[in-house]
N, CA, C and O atoms as CSV, one atom per row, in Angstrom:
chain,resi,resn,atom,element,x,y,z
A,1,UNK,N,N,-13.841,-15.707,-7.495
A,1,UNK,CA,C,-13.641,-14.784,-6.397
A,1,UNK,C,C,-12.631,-13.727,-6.847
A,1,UNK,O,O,-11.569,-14.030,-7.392
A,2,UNK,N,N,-13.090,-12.227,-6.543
A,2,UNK,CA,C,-11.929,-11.667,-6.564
A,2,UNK,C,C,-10.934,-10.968,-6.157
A,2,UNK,O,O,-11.018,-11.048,-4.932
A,3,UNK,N,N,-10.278,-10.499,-6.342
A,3,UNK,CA,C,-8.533,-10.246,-5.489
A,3,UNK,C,C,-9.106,-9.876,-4.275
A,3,UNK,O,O,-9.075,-10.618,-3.293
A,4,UNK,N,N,-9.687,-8.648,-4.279
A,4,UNK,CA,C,-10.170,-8.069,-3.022
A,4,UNK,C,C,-10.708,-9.072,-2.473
A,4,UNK,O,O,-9.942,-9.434,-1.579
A,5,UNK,N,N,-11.960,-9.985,-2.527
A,5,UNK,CA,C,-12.170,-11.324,-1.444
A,5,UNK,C,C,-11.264,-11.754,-1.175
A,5,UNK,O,O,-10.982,-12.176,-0.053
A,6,UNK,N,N,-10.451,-11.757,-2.309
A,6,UNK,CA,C,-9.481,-12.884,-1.680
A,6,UNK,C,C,-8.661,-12.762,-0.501
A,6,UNK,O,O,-8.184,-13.636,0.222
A,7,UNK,N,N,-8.546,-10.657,-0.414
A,7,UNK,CA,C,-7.407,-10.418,0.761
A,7,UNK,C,C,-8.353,-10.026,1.973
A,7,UNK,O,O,-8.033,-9.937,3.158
A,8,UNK,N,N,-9.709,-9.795,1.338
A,8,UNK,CA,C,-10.763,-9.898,2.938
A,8,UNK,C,C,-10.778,-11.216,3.741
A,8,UNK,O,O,-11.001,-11.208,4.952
A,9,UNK,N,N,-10.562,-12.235,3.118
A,9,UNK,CA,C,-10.804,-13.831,3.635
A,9,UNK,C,C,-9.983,-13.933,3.867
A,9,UNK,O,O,-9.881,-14.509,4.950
A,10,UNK,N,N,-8.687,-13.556,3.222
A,10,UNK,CA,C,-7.104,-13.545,4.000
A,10,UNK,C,C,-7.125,-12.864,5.584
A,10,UNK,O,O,-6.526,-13.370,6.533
A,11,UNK,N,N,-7.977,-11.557,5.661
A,11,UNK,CA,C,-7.568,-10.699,6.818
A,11,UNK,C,C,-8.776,-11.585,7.597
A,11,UNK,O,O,-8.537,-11.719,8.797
A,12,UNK,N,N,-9.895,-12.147,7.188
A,12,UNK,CA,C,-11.459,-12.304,8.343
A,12,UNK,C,C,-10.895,-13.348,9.106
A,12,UNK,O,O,-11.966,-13.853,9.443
A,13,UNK,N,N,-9.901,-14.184,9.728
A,13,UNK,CA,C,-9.206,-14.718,10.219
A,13,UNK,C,C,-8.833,-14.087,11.692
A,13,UNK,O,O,-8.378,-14.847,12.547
A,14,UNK,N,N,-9.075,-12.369,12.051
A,14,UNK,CA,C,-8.815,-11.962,12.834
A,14,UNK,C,C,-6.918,-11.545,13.155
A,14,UNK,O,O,-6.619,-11.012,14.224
A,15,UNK,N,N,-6.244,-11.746,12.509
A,15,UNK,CA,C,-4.954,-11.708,12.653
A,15,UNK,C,C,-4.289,-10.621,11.774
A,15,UNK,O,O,-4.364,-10.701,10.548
A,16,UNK,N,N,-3.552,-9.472,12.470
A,16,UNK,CA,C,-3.014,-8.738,10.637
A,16,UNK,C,C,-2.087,-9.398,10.553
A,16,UNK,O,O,-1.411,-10.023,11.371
A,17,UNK,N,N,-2.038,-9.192,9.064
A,17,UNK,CA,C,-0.948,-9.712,8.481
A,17,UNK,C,C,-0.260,-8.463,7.901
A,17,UNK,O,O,-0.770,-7.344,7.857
A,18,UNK,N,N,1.413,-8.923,7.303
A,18,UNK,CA,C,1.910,-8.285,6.607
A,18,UNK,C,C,1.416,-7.895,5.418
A,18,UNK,O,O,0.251,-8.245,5.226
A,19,UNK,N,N,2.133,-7.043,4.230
A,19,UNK,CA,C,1.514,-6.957,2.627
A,19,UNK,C,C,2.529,-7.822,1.882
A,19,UNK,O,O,2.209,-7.989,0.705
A,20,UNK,N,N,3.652,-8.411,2.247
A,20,UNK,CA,C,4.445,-10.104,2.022
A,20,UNK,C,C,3.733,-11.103,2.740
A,20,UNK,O,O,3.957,-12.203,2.235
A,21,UNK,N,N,3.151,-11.149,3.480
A,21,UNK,CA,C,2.270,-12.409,3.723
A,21,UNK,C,C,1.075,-12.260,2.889
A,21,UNK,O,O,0.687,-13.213,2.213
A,22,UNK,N,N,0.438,-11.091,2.886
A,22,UNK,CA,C,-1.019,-11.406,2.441
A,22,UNK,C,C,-0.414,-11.691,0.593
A,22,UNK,O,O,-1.074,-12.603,0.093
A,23,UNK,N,N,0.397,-11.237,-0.163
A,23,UNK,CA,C,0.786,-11.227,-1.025
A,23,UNK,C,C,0.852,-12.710,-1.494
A,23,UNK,O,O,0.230,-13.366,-2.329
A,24,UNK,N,N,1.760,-12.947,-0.704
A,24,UNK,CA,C,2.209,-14.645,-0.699
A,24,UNK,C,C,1.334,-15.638,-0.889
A,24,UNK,O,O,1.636,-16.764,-1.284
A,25,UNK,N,N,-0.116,-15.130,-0.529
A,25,UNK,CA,C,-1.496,-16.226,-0.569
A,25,UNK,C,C,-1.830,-15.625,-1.684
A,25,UNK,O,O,-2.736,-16.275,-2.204
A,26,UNK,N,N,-1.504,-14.558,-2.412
A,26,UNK,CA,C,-2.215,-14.454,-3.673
A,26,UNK,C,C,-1.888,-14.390,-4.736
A,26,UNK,O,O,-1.908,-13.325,-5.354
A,27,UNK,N,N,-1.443,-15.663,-5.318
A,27,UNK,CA,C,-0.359,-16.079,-6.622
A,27,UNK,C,C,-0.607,-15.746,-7.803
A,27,UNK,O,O,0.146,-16.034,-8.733
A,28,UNK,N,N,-2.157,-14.817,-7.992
A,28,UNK,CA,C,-2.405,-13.746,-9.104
A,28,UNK,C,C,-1.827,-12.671,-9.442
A,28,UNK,O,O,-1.665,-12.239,-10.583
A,29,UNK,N,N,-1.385,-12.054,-8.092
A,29,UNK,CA,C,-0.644,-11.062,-7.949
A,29,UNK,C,C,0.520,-11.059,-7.629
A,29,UNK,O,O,1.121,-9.994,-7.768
A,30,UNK,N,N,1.246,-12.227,-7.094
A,30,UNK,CA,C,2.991,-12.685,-6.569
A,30,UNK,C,C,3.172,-12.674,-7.573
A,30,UNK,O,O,4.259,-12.126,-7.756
A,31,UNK,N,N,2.501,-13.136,-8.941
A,31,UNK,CA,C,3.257,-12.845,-9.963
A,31,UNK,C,C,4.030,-12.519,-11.071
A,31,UNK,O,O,4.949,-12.925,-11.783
A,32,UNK,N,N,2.838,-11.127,-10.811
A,32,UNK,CA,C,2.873,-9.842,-11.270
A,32,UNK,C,C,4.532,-9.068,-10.892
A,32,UNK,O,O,4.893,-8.893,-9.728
A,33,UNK,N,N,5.197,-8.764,-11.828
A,33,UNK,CA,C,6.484,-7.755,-11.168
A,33,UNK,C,C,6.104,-6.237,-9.948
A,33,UNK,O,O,6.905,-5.781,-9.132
A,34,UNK,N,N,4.908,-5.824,-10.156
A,34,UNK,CA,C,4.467,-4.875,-9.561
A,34,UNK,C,C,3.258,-5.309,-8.783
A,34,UNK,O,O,2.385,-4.516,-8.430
A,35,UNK,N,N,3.238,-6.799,-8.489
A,35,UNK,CA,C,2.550,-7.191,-7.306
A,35,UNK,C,C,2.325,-6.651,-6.338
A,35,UNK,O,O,1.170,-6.452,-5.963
A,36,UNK,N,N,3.447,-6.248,-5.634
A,36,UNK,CA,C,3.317,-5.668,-4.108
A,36,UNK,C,C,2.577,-4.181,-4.403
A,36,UNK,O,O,1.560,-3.647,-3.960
A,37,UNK,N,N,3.187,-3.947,-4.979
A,37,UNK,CA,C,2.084,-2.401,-4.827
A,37,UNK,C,C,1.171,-1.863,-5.629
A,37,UNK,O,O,1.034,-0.645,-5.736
A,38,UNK,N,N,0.226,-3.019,-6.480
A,38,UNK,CA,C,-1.146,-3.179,-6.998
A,38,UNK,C,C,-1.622,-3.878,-5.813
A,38,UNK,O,O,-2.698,-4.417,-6.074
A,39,UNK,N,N,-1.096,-4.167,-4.129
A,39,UNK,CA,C,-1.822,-5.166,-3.331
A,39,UNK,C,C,-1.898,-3.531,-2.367
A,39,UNK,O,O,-2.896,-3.064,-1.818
A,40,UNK,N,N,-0.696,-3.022,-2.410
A,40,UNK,CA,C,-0.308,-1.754,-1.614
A,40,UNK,C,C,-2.073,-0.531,-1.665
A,40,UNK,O,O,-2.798,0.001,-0.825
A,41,UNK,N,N,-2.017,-0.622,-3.123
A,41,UNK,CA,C,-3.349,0.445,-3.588
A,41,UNK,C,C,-4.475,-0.737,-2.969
A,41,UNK,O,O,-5.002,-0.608,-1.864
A,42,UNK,N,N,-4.656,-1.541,-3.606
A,42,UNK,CA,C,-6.063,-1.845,-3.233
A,42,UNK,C,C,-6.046,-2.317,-1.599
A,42,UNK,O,O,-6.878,-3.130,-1.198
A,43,UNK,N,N,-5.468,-1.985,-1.087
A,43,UNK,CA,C,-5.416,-2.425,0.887
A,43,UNK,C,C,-5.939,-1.205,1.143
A,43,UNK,O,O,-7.142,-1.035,1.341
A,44,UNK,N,N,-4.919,-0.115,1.158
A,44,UNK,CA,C,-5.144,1.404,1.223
A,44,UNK,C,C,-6.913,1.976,0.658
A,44,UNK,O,O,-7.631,2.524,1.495
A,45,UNK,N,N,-7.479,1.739,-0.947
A,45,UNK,CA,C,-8.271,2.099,-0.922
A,45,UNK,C,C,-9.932,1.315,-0.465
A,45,UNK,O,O,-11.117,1.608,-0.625
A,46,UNK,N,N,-9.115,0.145,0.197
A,46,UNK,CA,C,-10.412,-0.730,0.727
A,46,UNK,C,C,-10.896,-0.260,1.927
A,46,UNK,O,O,-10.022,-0.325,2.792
A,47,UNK,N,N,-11.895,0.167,2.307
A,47,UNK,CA,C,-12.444,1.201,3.317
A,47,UNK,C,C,-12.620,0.138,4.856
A,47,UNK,O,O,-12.525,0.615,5.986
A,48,UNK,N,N,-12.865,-1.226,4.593
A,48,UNK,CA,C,-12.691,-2.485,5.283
A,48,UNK,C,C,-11.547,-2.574,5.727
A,48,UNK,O,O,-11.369,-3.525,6.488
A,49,UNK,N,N,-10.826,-2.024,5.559
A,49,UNK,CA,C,-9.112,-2.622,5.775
A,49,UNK,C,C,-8.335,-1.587,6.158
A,49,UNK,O,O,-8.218,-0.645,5.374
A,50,UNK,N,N,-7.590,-1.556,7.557
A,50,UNK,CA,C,-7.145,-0.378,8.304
A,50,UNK,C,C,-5.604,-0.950,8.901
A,50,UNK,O,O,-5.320,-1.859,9.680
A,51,UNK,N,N,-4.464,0.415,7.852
A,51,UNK,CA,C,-2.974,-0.372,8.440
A,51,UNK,C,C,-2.804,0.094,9.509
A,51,UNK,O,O,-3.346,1.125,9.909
A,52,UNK,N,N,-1.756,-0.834,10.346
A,52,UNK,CA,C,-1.192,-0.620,11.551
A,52,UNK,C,C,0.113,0.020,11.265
A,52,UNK,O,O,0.311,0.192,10.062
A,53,UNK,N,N,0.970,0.381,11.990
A,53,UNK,CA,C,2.056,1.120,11.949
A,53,UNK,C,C,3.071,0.145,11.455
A,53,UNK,O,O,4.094,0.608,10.951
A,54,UNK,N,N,2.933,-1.012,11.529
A,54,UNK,CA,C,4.654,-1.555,11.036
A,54,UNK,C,C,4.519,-2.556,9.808
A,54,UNK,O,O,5.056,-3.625,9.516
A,55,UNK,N,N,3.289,-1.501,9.048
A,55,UNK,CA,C,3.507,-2.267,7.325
A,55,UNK,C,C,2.665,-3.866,7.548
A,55,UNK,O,O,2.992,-4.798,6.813
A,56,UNK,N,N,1.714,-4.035,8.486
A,56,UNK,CA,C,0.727,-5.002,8.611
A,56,UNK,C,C,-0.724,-4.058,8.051
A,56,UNK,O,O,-0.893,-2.871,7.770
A,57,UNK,N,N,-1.616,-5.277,8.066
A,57,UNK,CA,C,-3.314,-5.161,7.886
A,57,UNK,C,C,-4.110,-5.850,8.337
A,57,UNK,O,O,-4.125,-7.080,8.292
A,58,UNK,N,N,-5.222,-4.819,9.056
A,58,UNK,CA,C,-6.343,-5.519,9.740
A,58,UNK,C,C,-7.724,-4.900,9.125
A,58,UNK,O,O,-7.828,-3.837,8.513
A,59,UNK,N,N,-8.880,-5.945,9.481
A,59,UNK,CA,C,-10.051,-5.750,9.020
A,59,UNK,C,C,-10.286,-4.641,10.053
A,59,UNK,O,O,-9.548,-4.675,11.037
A,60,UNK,N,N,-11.356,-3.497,9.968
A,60,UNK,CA,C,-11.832,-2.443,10.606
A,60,UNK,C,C,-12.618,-3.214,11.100
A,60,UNK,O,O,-13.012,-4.294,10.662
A,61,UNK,N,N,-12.895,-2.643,12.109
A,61,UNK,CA,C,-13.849,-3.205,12.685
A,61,UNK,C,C,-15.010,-2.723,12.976
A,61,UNK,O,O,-15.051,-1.581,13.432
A,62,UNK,N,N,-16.110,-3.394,12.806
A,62,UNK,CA,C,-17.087,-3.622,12.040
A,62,UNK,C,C,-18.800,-2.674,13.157
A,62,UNK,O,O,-18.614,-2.324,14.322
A,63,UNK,N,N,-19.450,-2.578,12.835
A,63,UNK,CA,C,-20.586,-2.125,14.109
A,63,UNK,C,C,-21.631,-3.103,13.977
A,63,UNK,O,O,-22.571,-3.263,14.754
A,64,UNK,N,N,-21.391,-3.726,12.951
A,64,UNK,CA,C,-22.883,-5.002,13.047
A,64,UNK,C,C,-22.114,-6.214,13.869
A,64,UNK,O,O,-21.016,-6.768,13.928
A,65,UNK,N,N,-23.601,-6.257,14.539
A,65,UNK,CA,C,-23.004,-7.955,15.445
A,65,UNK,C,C,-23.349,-9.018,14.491
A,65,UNK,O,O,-23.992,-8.935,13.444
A,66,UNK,N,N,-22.578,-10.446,15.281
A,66,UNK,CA,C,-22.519,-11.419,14.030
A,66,UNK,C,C,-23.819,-11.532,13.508
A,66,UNK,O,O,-24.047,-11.673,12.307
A,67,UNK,N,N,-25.005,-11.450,14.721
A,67,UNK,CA,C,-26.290,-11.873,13.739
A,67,UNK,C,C,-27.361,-11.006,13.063
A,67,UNK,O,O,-28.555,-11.142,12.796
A,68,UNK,N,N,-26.305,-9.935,12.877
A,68,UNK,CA,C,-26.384,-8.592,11.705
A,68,UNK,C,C,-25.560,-9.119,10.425
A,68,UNK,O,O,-25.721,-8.458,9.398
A,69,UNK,N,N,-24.811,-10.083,10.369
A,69,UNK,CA,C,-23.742,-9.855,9.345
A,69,UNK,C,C,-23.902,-11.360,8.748
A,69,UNK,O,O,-23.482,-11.597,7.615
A,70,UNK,N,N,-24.564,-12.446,9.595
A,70,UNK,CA,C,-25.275,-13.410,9.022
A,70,UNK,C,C,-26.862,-13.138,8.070
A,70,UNK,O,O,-27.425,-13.422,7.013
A,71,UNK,N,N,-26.997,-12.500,9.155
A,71,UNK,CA,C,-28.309,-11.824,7.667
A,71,UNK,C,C,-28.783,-11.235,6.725
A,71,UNK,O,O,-29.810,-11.268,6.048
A,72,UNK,N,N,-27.329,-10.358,6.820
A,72,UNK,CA,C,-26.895,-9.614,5.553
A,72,UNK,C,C,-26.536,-10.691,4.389
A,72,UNK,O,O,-27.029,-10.786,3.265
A,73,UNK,N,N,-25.681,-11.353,4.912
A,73,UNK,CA,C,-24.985,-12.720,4.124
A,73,UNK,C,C,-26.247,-13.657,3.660
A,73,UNK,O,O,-26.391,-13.826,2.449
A,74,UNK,N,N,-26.726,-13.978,4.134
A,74,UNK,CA,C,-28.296,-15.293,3.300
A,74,UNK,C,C,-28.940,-13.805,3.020
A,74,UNK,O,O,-28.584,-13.604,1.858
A,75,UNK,N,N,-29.563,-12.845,3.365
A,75,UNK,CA,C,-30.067,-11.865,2.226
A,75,UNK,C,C,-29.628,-12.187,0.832
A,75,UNK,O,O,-30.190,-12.720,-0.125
A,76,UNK,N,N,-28.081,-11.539,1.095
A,76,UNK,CA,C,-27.321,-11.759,0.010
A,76,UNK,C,C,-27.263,-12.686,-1.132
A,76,UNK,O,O,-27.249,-12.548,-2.355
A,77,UNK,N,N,-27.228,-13.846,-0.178
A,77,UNK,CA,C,-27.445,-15.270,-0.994
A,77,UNK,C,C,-28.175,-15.888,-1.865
A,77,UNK,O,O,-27.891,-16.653,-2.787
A,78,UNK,N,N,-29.468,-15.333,-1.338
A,78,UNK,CA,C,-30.929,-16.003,-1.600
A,78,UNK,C,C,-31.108,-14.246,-2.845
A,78,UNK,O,O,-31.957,-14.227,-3.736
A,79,UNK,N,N,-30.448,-13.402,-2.671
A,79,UNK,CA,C,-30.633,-12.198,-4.068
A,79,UNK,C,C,-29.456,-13.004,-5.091
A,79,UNK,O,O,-29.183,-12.433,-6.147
A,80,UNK,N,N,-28.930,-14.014,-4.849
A,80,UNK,CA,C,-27.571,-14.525,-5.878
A,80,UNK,C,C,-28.299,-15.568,-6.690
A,80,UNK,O,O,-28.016,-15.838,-7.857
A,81,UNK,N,N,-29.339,-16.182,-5.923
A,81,UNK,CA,C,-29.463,-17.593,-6.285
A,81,UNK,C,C,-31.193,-17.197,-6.847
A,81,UNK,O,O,-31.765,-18.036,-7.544
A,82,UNK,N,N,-31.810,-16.075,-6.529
A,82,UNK,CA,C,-32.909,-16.386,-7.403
A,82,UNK,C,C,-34.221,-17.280,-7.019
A,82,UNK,O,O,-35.306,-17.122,-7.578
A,83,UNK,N,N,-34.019,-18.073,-6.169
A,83,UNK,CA,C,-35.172,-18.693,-5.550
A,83,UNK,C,C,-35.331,-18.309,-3.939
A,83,UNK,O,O,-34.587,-17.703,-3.168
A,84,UNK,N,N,-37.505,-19.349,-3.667
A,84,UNK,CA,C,-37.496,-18.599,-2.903
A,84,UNK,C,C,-37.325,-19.342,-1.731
A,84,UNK,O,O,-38.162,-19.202,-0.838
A,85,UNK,N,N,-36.417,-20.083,-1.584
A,85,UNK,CA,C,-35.961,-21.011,-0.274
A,85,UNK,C,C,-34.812,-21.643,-0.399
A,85,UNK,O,O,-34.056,-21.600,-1.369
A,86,UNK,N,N,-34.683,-22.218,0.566
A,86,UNK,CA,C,-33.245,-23.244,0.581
A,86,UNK,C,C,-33.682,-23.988,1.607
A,86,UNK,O,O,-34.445,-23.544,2.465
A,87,UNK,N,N,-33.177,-25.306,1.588
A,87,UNK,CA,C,-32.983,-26.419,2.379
A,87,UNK,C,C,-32.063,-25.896,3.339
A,87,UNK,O,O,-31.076,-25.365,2.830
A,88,UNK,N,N,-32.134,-25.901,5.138
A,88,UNK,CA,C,-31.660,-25.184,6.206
A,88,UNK,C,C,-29.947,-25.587,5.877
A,88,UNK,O,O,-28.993,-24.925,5.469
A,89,UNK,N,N,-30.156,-27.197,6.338
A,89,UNK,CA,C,-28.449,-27.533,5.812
A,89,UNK,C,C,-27.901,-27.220,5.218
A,89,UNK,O,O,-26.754,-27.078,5.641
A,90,UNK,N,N,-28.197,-26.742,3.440
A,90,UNK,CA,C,-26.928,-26.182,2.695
A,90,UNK,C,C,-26.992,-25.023,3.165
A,90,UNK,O,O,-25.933,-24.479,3.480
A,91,UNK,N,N,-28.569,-24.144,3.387
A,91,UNK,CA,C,-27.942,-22.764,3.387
A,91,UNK,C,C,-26.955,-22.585,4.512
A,91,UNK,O,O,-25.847,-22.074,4.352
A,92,UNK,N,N,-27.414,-23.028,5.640
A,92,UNK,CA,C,-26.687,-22.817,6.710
A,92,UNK,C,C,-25.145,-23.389,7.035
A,92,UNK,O,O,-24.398,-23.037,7.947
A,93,UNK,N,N,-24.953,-24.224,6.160
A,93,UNK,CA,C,-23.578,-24.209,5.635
A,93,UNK,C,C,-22.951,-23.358,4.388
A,93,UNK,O,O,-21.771,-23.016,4.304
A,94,UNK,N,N,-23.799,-23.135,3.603
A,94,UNK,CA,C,-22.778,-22.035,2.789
A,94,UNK,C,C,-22.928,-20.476,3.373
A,94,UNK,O,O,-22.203,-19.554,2.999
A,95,UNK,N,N,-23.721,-20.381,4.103
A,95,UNK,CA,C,-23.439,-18.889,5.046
A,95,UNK,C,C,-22.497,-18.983,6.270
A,95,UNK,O,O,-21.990,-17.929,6.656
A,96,UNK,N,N,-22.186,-20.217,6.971
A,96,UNK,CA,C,-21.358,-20.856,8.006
A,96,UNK,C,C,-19.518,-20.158,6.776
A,96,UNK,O,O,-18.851,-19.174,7.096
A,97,UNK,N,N,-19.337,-20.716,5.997
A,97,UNK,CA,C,-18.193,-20.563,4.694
A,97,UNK,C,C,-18.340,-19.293,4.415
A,97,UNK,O,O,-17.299,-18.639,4.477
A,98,UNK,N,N,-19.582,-18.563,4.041
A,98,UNK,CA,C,-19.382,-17.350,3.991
A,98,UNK,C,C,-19.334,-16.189,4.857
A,98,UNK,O,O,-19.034,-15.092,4.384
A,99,UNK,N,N,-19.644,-16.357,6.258
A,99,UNK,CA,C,-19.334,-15.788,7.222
A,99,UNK,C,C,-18.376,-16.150,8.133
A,99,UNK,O,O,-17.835,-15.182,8.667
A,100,UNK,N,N,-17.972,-17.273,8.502
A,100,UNK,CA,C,-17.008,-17.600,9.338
A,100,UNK,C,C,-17.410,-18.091,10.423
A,100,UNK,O,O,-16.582,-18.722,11.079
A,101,UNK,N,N,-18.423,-17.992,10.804
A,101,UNK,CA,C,-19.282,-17.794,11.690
A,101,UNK,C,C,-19.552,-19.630,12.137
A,101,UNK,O,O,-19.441,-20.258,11.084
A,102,UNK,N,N,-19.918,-20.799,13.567
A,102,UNK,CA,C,-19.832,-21.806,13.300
A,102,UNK,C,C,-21.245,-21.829,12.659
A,102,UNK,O,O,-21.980,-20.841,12.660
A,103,UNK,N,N,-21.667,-23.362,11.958
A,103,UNK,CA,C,-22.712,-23.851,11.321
A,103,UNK,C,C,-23.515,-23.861,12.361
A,103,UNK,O,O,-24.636,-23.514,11.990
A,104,UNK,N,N,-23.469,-24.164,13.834
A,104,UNK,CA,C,-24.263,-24.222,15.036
A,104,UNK,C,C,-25.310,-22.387,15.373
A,104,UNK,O,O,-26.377,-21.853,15.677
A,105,UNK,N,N,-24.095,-22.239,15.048
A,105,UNK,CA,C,-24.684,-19.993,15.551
A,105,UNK,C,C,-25.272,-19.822,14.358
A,105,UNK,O,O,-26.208,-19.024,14.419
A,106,UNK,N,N,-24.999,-20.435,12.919
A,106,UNK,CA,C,-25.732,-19.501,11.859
A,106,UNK,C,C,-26.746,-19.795,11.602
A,106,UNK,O,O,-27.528,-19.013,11.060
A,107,UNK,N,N,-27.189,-21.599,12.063
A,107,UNK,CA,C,-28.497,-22.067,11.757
A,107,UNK,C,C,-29.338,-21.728,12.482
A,107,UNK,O,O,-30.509,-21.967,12.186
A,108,UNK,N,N,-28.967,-20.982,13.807
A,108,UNK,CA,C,-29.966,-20.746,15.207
A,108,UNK,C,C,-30.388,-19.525,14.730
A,108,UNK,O,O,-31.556,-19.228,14.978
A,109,UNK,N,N,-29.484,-18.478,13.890
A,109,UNK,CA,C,-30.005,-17.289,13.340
A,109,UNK,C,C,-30.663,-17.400,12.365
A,109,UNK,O,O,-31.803,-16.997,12.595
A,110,UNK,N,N,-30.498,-17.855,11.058
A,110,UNK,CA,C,-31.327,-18.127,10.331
A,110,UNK,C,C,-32.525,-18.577,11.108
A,110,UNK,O,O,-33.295,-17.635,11.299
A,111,UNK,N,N,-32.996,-19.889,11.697
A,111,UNK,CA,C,-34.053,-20.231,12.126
A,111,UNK,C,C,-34.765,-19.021,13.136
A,111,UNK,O,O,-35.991,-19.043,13.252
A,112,UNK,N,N,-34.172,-18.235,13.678
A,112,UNK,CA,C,-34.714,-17.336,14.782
A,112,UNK,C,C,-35.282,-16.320,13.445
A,112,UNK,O,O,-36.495,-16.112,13.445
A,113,UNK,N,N,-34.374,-15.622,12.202
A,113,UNK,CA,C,-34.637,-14.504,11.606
A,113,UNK,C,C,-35.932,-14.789,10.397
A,113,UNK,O,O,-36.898,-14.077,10.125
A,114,UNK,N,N,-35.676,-15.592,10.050
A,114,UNK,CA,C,-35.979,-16.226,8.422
A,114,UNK,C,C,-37.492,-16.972,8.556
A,114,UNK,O,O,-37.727,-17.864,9.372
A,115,UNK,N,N,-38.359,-16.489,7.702
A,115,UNK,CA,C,-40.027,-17.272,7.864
A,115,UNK,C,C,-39.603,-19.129,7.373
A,115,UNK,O,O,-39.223,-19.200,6.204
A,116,UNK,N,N,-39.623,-19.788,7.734
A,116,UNK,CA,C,-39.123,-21.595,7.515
A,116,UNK,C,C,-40.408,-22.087,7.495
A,116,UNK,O,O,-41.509,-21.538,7.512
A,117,UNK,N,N,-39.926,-23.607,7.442
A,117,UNK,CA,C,-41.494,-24.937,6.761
A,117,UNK,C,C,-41.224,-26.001,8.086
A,117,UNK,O,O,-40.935,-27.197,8.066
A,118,UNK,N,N,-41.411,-25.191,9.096
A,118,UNK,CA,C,-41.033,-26.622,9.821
A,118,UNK,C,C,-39.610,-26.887,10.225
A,118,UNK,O,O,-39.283,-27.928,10.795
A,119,UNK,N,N,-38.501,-25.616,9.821
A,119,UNK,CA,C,-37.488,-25.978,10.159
A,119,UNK,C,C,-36.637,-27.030,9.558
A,119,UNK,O,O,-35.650,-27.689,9.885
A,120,UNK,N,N,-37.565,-26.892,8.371
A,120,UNK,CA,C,-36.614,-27.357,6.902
A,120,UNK,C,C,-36.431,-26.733,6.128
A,120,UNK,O,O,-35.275,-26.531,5.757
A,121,UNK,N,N,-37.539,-26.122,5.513
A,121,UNK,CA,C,-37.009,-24.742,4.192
A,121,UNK,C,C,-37.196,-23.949,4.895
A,121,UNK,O,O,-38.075,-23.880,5.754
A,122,UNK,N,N,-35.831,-22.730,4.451
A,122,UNK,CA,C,-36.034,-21.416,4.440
A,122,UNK,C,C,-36.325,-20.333,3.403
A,122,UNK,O,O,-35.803,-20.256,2.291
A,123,UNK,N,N,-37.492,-19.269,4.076
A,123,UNK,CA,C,-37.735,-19.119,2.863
A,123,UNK,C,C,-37.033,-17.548,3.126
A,123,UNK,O,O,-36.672,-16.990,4.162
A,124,UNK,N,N,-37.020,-17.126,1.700
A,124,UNK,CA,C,-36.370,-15.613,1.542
A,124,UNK,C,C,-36.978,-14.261,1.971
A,124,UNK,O,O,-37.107,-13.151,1.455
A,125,UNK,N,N,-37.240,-14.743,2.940
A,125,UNK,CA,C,-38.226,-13.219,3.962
A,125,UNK,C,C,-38.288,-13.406,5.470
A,125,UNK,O,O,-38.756,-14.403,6.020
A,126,UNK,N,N,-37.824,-12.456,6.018
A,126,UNK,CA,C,-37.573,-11.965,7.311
A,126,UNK,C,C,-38.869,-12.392,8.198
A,126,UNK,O,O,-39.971,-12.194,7.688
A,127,UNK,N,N,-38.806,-12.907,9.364
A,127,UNK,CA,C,-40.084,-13.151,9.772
A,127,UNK,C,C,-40.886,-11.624,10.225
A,127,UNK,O,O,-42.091,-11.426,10.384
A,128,UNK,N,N,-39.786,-10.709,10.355
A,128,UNK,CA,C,-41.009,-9.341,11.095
A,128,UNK,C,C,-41.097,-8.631,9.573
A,128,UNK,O,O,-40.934,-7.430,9.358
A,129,UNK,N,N,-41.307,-9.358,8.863
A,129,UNK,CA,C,-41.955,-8.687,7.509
A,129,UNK,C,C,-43.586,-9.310,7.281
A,129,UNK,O,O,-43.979,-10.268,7.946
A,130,UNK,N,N,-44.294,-8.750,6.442
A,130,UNK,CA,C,-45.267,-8.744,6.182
A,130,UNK,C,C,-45.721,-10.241,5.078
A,130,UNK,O,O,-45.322,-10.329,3.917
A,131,UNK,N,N,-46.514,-11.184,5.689
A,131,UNK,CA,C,-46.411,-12.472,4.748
A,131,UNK,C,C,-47.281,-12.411,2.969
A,131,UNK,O,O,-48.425,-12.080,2.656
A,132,UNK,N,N,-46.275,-12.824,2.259
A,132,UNK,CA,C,-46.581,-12.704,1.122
A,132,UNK,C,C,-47.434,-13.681,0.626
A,132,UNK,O,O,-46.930,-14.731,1.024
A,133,UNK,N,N,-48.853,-14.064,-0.279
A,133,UNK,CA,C,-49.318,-14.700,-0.747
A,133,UNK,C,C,-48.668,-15.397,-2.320
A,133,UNK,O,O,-49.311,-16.251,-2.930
């Protein structure tokens, strides 16, 4: 993972934080002498990430709803991994980890978005797409 995930998953928590707190979780860069402000640039030029007035950071906020941003995420997934399905349980737990989102809401989206076998495999195509042979 890198730095930048690391301080998006720091901020997707919903809470700003300081640039000494978010710092503090990232012991790649605490311990660096010029830590704080290699964290300073990349906050500033992350287009995701919007400061508040008293030297905190919050995620921008966003125009996709969650079950825009779950399907972006298993899109995503299933372009990482190369095949053309997944078993509902893992996926819907490693998109649950990668969205934040509970395992209950992401499997109901997946199953509502995603062409499936019965509601065991999912496969890597949208159901209002066109079925592939």
């Amino acid at each position: 993972m890198s730095v930048t995930e690391d301080i998006l998953r720091i901020l997707s928590v919903g809470q700003a934080r300081s640039t000494s707190d978010i710092l503090a979780r990232l012991p790649a860069l605490a311990s660096l002498a010029e830590g704080e402000d290699v964290l300073r640039l990349l906050l500033r030029l992350n287009r995701r990430v919007s400061p508040l007035p008293d030297d905190r950071w919050v995620l921008a906020a966003s125009d996709q709803t969650p079950e825009q941003r779950i399907v972006a995420a298993t899109l995503a997934y299933f372009r990482s991994q190369g095949r053309p399905g997944e078993h509902i349980g893992s996926l819907a737990k490693a998109m649950a980890a990668e969205t934040g989102y509970p395992e209950v809401q992401v499997r109901s989206v997946i199953l509502a978005r995603f062409r499936d076998n019965a509601g065991i495999m999912i496969f890597n195509q949208l159901k209002e797409t066109p079925w592939r042979k």
